[in-house]
C-alpha positions as CSV (number, residue, x, y, z in Angstrom):
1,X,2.6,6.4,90.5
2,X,0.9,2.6,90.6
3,X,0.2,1.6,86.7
4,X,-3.3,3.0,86.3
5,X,-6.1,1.6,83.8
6,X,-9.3,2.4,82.5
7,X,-11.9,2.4,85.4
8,X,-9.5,3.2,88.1
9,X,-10.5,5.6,90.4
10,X,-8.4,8.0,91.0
11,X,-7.5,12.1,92.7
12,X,-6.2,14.5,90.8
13,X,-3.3,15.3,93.0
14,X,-1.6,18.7,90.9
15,X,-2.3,20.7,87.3
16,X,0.3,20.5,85.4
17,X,3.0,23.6,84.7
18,X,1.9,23.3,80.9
19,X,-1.9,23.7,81.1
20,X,-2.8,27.1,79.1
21,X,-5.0,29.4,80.6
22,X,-7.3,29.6,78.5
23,X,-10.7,31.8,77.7
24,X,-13.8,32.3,78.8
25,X,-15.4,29.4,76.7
26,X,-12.8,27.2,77.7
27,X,-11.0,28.3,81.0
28,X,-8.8,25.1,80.9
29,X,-6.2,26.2,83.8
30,X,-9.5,27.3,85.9
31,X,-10.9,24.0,85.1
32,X,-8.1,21.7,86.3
33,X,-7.7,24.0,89.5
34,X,-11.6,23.2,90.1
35,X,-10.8,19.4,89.9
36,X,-7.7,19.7,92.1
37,X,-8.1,17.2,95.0
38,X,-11.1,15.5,93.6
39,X,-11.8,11.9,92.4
40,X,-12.3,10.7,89.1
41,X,-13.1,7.0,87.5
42,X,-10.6,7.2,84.4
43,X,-13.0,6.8,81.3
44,X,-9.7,5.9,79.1
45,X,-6.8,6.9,77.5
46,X,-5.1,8.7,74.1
47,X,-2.7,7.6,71.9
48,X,0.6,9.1,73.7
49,X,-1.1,7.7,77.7
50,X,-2.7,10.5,78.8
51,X,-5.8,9.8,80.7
52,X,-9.0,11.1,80.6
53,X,-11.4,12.7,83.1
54,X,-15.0,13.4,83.2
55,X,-15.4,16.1,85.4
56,X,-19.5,16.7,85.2
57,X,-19.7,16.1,88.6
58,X,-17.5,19.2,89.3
59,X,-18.6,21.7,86.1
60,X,-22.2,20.5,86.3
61,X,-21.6,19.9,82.2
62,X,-22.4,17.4,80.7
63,X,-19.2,15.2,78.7
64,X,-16.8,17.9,79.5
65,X,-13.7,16.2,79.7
66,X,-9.8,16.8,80.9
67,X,-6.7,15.3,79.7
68,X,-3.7,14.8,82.1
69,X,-0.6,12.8,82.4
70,X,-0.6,9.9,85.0
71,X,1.9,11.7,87.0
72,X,-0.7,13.9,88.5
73,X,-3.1,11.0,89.6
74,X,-3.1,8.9,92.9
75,X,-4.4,5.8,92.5
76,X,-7.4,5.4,94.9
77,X,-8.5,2.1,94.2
78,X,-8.2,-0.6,91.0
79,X,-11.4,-1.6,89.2
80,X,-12.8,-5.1,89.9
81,X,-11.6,-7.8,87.8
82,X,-14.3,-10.6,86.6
């Protein structure tokens, strides 16, 4: 995986084997299976490099978020630099 940053756009290429199932108000497995072969701009990072997802354009709602390890992202394309 190509070093990724904040801004990059990016596919969610596979959920990772660790992902808890979760429940009806928060189906997390369901949620990263939804977002499987989509693309996402990464809106940042948390402390131990995990980066994070807004997936609104797939759940329709709004600043619902995933976390997932770089290792499942392919880097589409770098954000401009100024």
């Amino acid at each position: 995986m190509a070093y990724v940053k904040t801004g990059d756009t990016v596919r969610l290429i596979g959920v990772p084997a660790n992902v808890p199932e979760g429940d009806a108000a928060l189906p997390t497995k369901a949620r990263f299976q939804q977002c499987l072969g989509r693309e996402f701009v990464i809106a940042g990072f948390n402390e131990i490099g995990w980066a994070e997802l807004e997936i609104h354009s797939v759940t329709g709602s709004e600043g619902e978020t995933i976390w997932v390890e770089p290792e499942f992202l392919e880097l589409l394309s770098k954000e401009p630099t100024t």
